[in-house]
NUKEKE-270475 format. One record per residue: x, y, z of N, C-alpha, C, O, CB in turn; residue number from 1. Coordinates in pm, 1 decimal, always signed. Glycine has a CB too. Example, Ala and Ser with C-alpha at 12.3 -4.5 7.8 and 13.67 -1.06 7.14 Angstrom:
// residues 2
       n.xx       n.yy       n.zz      ca.xx      ca.yy      ca.zz       c.xx       c.yy       c.zz       o.xx       o.yy       o.zz      cb.xx      cb.yy      cb.zz     n
    +1319.0     -569.0     +780.0    +1230.0     -450.0     +780.0    +1320.0     -330.0     +780.0    +1423.6     -331.9     +846.5    +1130.8     -447.3     +904.6     1
    +1285.0     -225.0     +708.0    +1367.0     -106.0     +714.0    +1290.0       +3.0     +787.0    +1340.9     +113.8     +803.9    +1408.4      -59.8     +572.5     2
//
This chain:
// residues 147
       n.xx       n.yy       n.zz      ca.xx      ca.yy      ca.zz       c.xx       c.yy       c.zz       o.xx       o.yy       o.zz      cb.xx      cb.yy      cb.zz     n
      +67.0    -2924.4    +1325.5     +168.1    -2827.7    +1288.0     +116.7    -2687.2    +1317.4      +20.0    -2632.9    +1263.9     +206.2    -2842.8    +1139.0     1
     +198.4    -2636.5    +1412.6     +171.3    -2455.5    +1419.6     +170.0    -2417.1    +1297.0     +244.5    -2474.6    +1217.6     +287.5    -2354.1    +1494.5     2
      +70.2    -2292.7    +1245.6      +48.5    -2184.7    +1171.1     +175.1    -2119.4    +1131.1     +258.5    -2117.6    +1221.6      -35.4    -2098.7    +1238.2     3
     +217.8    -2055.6     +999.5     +329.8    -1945.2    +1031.2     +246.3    -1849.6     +927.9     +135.7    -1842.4     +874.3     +522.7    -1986.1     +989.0     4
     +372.5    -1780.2     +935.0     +315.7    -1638.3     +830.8     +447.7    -1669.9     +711.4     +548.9    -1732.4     +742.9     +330.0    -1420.9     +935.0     5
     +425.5    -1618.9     +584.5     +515.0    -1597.9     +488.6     +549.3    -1447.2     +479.8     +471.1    -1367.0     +428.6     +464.1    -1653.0     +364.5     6
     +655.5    -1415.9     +525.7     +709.3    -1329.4     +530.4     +785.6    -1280.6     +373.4     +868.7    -1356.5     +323.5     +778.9    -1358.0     +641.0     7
     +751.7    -1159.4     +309.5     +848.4    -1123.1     +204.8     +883.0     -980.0     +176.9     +790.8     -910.2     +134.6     +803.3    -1174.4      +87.2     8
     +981.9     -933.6     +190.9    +1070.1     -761.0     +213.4    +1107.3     -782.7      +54.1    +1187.4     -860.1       +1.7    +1257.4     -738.0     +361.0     9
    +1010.6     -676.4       -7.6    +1049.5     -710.5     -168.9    +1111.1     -502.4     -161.8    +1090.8     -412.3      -80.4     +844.1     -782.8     -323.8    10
    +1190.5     -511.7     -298.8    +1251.4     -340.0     -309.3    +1216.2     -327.1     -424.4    +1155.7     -426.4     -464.9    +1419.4     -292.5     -292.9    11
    +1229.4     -230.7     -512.2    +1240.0     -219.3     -624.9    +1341.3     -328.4     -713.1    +1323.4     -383.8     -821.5    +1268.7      -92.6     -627.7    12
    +1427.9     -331.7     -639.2    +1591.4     -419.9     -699.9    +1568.5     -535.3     -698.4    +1604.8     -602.0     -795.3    +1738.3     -414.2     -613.4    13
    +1496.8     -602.0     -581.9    +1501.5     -773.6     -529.4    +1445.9     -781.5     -406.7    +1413.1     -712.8     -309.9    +1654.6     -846.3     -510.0    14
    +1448.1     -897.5     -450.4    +1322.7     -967.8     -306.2    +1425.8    -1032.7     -214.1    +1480.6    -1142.9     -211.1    +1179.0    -1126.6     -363.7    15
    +1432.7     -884.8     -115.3    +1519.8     -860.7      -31.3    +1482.0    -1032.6      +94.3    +1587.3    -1090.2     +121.9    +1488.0     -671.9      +30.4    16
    +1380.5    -1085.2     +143.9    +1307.9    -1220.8     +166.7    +1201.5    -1245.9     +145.6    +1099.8    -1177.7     +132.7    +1304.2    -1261.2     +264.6    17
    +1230.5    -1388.0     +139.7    +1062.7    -1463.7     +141.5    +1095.4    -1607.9     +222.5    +1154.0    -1708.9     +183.4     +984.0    -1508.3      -56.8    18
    +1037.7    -1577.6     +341.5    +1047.1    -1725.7     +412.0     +900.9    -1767.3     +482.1     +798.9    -1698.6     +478.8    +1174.7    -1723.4     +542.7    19
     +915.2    -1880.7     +537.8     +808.2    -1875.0     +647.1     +897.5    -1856.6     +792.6    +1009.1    -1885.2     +836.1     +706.0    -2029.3     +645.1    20
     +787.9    -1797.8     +831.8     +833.4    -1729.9    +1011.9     +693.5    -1750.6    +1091.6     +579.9    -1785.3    +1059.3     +881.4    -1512.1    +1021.2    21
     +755.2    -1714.1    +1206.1     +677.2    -1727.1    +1352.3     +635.7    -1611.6    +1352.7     +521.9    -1612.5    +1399.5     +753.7    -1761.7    +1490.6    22
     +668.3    -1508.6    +1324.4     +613.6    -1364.7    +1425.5     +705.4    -1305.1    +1324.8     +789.5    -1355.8    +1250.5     +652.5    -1337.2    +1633.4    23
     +664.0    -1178.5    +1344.3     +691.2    -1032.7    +1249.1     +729.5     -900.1    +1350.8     +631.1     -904.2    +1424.6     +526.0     -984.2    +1151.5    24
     +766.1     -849.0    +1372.8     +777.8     -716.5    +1460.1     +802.4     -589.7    +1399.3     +886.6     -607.3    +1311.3     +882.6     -726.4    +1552.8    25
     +774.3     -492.8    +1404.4     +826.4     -392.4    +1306.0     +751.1     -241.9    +1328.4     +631.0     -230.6    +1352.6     +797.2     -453.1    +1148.3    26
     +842.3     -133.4    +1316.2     +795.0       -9.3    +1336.6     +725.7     +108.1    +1273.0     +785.2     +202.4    +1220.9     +865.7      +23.6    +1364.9    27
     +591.0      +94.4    +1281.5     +507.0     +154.6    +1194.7     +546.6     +335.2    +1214.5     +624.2     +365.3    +1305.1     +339.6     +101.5    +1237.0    28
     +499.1     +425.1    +1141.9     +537.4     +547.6    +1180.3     +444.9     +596.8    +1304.9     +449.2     +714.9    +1339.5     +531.2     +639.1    +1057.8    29
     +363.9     +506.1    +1369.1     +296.9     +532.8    +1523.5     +354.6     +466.9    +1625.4     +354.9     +520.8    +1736.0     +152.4     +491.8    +1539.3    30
     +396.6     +376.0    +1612.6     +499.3     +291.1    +1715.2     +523.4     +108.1    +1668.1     +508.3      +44.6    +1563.8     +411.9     +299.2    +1896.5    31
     +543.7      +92.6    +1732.5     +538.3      -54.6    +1747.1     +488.4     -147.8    +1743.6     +402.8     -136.2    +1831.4     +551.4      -83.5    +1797.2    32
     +471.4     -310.9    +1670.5     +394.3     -362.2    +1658.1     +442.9     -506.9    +1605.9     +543.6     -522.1    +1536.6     +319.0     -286.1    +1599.9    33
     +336.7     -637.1    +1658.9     +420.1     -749.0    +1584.8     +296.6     -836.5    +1536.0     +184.3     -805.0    +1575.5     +540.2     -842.2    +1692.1    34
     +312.7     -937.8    +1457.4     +221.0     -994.6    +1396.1     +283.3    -1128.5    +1393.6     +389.6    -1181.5    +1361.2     +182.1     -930.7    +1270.4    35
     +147.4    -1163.8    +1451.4     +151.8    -1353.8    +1459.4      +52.5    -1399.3    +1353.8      -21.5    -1325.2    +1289.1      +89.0    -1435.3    +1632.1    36
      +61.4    -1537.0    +1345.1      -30.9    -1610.9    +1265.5     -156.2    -1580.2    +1275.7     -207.2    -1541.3    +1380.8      -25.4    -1733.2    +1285.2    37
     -228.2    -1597.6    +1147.8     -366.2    -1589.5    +1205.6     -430.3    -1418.3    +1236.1     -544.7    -1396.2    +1275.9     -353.7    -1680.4    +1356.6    38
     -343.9    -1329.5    +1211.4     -366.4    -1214.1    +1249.8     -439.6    -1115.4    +1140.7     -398.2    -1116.9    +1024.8     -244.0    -1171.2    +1294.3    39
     -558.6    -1021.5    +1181.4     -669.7    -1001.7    +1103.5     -589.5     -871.3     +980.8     -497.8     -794.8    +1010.9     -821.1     -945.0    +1219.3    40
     -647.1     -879.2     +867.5     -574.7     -778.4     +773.8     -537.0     -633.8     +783.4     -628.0     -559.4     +819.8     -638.3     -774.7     +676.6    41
     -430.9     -584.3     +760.1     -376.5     -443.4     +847.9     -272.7     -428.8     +685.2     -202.5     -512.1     +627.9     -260.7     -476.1    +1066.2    42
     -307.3     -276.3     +650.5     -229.3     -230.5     +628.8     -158.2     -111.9     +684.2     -227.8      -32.6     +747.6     -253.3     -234.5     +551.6    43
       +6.2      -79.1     +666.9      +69.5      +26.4     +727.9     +202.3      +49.7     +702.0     +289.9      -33.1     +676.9      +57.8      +17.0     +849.5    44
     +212.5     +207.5     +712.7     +293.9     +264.6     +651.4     +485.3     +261.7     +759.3     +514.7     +336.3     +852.7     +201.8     +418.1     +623.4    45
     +533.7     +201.2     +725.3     +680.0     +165.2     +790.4     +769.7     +295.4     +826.6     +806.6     +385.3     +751.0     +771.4      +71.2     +678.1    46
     +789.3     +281.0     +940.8     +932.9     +367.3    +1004.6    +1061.9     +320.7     +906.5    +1074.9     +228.6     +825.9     +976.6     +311.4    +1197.7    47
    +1154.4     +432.8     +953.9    +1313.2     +398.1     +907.4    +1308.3     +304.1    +1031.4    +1268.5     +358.6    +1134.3    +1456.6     +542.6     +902.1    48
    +1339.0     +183.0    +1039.1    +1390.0      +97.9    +1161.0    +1375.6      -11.3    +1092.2    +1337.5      -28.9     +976.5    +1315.1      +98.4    +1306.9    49
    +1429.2     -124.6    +1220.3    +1465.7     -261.1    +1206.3    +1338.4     -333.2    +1210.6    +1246.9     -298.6    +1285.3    +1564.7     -309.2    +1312.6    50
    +1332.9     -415.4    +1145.2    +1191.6     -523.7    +1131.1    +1279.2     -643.8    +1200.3    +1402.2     -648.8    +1196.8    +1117.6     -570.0     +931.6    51
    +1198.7     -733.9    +1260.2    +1240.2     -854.4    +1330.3    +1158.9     -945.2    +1294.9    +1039.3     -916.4    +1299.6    +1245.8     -849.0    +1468.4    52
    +1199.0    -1081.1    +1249.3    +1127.0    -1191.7    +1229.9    +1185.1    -1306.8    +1321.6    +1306.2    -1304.6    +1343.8    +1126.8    -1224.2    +1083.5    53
    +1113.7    -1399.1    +1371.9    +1142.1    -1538.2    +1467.4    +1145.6    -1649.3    +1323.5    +1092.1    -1617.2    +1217.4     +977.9    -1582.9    +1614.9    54
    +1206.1    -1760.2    +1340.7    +1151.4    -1897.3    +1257.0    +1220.3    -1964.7    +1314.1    +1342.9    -1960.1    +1303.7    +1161.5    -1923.3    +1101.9    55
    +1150.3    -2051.1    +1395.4    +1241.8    -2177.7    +1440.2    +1315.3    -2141.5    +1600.7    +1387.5    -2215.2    +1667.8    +1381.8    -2202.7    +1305.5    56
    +1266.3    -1998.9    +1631.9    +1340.6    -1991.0    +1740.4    +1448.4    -1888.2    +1744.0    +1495.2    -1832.2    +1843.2    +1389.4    -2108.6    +1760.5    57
    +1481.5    -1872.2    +1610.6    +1591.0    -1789.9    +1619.0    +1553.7    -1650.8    +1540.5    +1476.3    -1651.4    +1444.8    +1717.8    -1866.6    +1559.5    58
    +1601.1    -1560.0    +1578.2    +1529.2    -1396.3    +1594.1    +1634.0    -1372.7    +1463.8    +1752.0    -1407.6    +1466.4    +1558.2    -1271.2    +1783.4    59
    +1568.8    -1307.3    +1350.1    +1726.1    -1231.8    +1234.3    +1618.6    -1090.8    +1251.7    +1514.5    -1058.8    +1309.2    +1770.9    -1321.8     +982.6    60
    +1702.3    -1045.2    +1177.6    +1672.5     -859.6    +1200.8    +1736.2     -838.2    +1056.3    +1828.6     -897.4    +1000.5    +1780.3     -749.3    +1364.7    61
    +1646.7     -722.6    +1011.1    +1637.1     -626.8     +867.4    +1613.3     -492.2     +912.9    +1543.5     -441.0    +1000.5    +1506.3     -667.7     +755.3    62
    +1723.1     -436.5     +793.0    +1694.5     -271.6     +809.0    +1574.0     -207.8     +686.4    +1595.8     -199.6     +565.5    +1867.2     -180.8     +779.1    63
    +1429.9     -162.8     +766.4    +1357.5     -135.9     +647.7    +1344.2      -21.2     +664.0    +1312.2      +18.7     +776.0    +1241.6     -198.6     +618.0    64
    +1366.1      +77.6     +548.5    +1368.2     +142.5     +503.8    +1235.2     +220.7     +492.2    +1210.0     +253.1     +376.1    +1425.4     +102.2     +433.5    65
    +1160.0     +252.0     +568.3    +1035.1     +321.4     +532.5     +981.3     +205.6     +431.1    +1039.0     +104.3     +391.8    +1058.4     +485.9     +461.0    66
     +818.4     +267.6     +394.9     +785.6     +162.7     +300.2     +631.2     +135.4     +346.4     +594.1     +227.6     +419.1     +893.8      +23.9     +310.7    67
     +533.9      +40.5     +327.1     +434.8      -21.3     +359.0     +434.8     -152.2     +396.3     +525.7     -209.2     +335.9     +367.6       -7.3     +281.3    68
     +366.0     -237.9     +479.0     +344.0     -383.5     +591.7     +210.0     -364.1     +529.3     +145.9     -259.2     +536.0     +363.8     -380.8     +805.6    69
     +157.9     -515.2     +444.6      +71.9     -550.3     +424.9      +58.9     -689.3     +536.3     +153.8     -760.5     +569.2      +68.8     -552.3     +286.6    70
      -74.8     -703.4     +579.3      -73.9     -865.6     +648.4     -226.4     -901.3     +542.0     -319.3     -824.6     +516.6     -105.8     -877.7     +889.5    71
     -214.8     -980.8     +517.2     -351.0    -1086.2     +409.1     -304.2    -1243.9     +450.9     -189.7    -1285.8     +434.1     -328.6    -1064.5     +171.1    72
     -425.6    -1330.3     +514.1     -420.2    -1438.8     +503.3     -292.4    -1468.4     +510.2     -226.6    -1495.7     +409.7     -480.0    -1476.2     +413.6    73
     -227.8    -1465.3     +669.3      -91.0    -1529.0     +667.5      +28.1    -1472.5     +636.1     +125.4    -1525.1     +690.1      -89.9    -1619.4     +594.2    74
      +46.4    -1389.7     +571.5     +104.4    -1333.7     +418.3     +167.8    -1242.1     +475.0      +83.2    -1252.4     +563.9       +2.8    -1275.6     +290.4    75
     +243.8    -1150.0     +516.7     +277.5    -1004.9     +518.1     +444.0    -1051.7     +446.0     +538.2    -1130.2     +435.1     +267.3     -912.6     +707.8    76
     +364.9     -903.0     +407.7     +440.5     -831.2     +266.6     +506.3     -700.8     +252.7     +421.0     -619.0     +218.3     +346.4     -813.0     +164.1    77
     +604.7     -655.0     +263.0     +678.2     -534.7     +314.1     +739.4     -449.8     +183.5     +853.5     -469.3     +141.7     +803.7     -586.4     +420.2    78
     +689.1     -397.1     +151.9     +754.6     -289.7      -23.8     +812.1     -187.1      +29.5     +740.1      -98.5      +75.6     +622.3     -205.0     -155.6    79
     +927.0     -177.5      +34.4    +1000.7      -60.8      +50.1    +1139.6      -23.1      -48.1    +1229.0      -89.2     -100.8    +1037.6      -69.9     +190.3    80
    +1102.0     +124.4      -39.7    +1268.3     +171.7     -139.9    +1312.8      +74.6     -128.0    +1282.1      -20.7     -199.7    +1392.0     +288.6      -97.1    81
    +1424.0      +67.4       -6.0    +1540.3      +21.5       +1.9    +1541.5      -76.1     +163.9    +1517.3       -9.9     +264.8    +1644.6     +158.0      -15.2    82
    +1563.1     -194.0     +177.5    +1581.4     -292.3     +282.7    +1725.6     -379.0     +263.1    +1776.8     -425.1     +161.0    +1449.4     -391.9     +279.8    83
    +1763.6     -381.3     +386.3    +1839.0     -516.4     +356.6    +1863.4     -620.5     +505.6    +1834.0     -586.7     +620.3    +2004.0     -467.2     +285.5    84
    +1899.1     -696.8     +480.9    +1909.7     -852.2     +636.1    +2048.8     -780.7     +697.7    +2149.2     -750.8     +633.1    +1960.9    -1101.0     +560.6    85
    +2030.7     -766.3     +808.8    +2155.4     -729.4     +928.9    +2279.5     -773.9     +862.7    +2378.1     -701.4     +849.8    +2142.2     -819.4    +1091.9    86
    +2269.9     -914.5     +814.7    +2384.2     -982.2     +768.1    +2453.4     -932.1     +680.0    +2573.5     -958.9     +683.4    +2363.3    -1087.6     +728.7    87
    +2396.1     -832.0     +558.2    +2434.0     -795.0     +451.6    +2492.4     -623.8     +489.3    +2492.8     -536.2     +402.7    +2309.3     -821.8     +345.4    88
    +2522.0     -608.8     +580.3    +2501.0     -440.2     +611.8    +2687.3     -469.6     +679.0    +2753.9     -544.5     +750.5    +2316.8     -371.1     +772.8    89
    +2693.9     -377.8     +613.1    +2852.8     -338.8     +617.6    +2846.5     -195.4     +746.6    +2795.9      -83.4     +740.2    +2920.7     -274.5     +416.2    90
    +2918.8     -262.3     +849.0    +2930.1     -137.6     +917.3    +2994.9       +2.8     +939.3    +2967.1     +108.5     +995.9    +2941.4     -167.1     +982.0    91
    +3094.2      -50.4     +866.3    +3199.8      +32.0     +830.0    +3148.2     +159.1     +749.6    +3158.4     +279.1     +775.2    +3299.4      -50.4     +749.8    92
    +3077.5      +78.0     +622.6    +3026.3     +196.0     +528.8    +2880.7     +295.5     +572.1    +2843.8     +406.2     +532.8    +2991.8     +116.7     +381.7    93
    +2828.7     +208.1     +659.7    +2717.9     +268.2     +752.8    +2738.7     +354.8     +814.5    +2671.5     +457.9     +814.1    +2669.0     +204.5     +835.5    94
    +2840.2     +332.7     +884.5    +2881.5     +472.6    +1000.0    +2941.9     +573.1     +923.9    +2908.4     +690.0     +943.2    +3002.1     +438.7    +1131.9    95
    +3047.2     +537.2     +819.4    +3056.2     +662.0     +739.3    +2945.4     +729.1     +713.4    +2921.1     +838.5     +764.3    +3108.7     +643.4     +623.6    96
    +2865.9     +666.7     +628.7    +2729.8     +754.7     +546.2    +2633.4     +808.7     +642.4    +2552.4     +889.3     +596.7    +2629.4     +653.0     +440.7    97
    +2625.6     +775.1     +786.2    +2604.0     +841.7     +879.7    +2643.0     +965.3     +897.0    +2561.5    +1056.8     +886.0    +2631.3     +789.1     +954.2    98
    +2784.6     +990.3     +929.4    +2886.3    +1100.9     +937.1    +2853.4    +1172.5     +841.9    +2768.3    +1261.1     +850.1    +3026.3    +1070.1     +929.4    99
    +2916.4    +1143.1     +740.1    +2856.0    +1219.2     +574.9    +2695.6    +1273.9     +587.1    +2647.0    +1370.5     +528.3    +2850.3    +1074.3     +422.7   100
    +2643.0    +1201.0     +662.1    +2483.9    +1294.5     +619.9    +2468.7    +1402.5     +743.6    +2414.3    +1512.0     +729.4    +2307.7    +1170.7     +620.9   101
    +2532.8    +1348.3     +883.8    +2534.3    +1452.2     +952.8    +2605.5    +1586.6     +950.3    +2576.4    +1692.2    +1006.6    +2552.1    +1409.9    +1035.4   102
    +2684.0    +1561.9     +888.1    +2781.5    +1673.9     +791.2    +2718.2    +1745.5     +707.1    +2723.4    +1868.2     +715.4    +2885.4    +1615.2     +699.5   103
    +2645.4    +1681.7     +609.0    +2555.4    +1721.3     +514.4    +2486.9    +1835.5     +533.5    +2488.9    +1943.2     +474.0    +2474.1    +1634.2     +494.5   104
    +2402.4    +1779.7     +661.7    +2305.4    +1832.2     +712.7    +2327.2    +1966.6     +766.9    +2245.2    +2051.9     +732.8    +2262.0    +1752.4     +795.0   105
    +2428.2    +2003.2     +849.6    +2439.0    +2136.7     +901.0    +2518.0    +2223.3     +846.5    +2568.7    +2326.5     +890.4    +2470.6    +2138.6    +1015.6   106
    +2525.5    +2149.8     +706.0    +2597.2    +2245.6     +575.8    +2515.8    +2283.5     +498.2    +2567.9    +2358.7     +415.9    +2696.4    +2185.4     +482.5   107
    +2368.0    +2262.7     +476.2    +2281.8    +2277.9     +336.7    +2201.1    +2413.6     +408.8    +2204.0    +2441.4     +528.7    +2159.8    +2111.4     +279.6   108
    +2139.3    +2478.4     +316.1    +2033.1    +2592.5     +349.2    +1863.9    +2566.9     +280.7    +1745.9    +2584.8     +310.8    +2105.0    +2746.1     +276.6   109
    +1946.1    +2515.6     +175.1    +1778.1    +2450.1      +88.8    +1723.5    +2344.1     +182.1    +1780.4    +2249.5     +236.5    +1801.0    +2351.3      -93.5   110
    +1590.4    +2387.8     +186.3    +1511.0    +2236.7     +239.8    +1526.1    +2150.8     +165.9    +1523.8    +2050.3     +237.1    +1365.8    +2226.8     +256.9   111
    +1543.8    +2115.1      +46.0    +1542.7    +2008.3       -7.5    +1672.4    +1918.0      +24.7    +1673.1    +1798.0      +51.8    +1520.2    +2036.8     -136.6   112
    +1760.4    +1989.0      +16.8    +1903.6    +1995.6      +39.7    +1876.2    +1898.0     +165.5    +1889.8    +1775.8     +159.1    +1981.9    +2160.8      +65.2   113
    +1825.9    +1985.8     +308.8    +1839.5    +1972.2     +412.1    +1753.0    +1790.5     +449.4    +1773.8    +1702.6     +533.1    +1787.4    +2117.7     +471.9   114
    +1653.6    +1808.1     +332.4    +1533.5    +1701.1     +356.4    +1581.9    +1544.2     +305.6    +1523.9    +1443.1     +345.2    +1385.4    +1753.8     +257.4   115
    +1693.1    +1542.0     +215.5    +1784.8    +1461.4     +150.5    +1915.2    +1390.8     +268.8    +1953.4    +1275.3     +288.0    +1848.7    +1566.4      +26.0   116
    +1951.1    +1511.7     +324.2    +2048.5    +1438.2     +424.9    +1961.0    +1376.3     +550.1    +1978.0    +1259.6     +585.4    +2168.4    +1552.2     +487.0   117
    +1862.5    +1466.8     +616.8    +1796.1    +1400.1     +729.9    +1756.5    +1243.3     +657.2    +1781.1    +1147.8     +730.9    +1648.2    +1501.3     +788.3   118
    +1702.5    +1212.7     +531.3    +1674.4    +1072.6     +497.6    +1788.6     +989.5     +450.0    +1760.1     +874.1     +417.9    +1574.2    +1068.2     +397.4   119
    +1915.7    +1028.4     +439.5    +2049.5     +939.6     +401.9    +2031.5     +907.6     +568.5    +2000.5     +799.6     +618.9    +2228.4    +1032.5     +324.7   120
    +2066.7    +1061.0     +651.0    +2103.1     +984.9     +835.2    +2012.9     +867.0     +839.8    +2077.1     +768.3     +875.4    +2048.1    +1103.4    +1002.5   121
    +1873.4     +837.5     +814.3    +1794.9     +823.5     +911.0    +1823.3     +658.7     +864.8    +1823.2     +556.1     +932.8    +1638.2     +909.9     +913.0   122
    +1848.7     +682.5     +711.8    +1917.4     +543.9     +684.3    +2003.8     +469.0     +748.5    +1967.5     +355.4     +779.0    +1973.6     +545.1     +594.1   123
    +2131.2     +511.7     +782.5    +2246.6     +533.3     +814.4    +2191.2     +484.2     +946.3    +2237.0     +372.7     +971.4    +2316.4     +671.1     +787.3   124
    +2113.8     +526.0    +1033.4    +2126.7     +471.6    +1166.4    +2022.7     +357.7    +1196.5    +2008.3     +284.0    +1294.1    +2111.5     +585.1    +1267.3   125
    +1954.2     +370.3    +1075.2    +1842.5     +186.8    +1062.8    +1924.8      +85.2    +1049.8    +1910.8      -22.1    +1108.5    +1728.0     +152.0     +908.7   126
    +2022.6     +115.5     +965.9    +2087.9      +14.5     +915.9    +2213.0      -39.5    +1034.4    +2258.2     -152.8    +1050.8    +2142.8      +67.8     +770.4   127
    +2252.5     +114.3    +1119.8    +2325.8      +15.5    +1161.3    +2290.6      +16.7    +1354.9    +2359.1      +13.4    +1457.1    +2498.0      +49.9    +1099.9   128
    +2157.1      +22.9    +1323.0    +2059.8      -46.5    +1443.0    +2059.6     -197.4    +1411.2    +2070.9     -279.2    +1502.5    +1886.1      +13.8    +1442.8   129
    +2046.7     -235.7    +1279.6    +2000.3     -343.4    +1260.1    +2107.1     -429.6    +1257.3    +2085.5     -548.0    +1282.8    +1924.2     -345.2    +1160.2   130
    +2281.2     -371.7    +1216.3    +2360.1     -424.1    +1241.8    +2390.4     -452.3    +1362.9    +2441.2     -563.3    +1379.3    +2421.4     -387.5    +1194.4   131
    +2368.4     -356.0    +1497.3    +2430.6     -365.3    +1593.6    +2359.0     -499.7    +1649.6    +2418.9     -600.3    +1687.6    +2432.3     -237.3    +1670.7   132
    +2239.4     -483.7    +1647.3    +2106.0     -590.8    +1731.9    +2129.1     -750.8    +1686.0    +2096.7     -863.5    +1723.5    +1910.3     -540.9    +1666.1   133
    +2190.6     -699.1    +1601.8    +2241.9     -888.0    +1485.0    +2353.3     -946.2    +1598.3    +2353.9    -1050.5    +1663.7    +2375.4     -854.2    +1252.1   134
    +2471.1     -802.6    +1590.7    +2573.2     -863.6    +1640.3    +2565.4     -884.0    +1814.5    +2621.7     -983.7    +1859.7    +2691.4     -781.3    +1589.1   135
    +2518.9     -820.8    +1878.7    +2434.0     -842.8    +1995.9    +2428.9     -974.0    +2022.1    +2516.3    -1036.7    +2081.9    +2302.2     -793.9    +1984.0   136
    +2269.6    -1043.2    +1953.4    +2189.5    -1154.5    +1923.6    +2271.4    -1225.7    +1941.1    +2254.2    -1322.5    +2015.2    +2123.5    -1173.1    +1811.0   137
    +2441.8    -1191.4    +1850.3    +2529.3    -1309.8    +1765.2    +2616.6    -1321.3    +1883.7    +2659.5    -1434.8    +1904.7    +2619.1    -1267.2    +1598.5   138
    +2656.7    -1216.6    +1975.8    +2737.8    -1257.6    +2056.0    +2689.6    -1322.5    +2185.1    +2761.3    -1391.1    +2258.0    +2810.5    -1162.2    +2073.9   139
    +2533.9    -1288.1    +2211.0    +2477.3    -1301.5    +2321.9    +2461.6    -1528.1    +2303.0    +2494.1    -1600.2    +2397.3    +2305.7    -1170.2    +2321.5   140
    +2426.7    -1566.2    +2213.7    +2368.0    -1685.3    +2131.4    +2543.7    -1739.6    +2171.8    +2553.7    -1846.0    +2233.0    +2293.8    -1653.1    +1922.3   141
    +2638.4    -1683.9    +2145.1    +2781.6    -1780.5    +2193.6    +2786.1    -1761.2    +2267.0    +2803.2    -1866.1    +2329.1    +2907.2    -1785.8    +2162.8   142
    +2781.7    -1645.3    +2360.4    +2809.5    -1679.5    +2549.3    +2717.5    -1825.4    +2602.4    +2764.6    -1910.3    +2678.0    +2724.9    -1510.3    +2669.8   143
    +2587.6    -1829.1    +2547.0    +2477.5    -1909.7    +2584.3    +2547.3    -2055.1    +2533.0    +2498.0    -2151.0    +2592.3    +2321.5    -1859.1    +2507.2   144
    +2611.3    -2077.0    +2473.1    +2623.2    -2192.9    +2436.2    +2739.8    -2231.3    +2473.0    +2755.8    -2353.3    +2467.4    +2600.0    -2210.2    +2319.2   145
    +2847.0    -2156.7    +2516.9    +3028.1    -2176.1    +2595.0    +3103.4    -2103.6    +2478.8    +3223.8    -2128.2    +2486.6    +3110.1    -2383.1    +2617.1   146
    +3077.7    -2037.0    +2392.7    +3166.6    -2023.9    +2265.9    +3265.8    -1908.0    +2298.5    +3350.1    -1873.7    +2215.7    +3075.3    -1988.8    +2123.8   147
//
């Protein structure tokens, strides 16, 4: 039996997953990076972007939210604010809160003000990176099969 890793995207709220997987992918705030079995201990601090996991062959995608990627013995472990699975991401309300923060944004004068909307956008376009790449995947997976 191949090796996997246990994958788990925990938030403050809920343990956004916990499965076993093939491979891990995900965007550290230096670039890019993926983790297979067997891979030596790393910790690191997470981009606003999409994390990608394999199991079985088939690729799902999560919007993580900034945060920290632990890998230990197999294990990686992802703590962030706020995550959620492609599946669960409403696009509709995404692209609004997009709009709304880009709006936000070239209306405020306070940095704080200003530092609040750049992190709603940056949300806003993880999330619906992670939506788009799902539905992609989802349409690309029925052409492949006659659907």
């Amino acid at each position: 039996m191949t090796a996997q890793l246990t994958l788990r995207i925990v938030t403050p709220e809920r343990v956004v997953l916990d499965e076993k997987v093939d491979e891990v992918s995900a965007w550290a705030i230096d670039g890019e990076f993926s983790i297979l079995p067997n891979h030596i201990p790393l910790v690191t601090a997470l981009a606003f972007d999409v994390l990608r996991y394999k199991a079985g062959g088939q690729e799902s995608i999560a919007a993580v939210l900034g945060g920290i990627l632990e890998v230990n013995e197999n294990t990686v472990t992802v703590l962030s604010d706020a995550a959620e699975l492609a599946t669960e991401i409403d696009e509709t309300r995404a692209r609004q809160a997009k709009e709304r923060a880009e709006a936000e944004k070239t209306q405020r004068a306070d940095k704080l003000d200003v530092y609040v909307s750049e992190l709603a956008f940056s949300r806003a376009i993880a999330r619906l990176k992670a939506a788009d790449l799902s539905r992609r995947k989802g349409s690309r997976r029925h052409s492949e099969s006659g659907l």
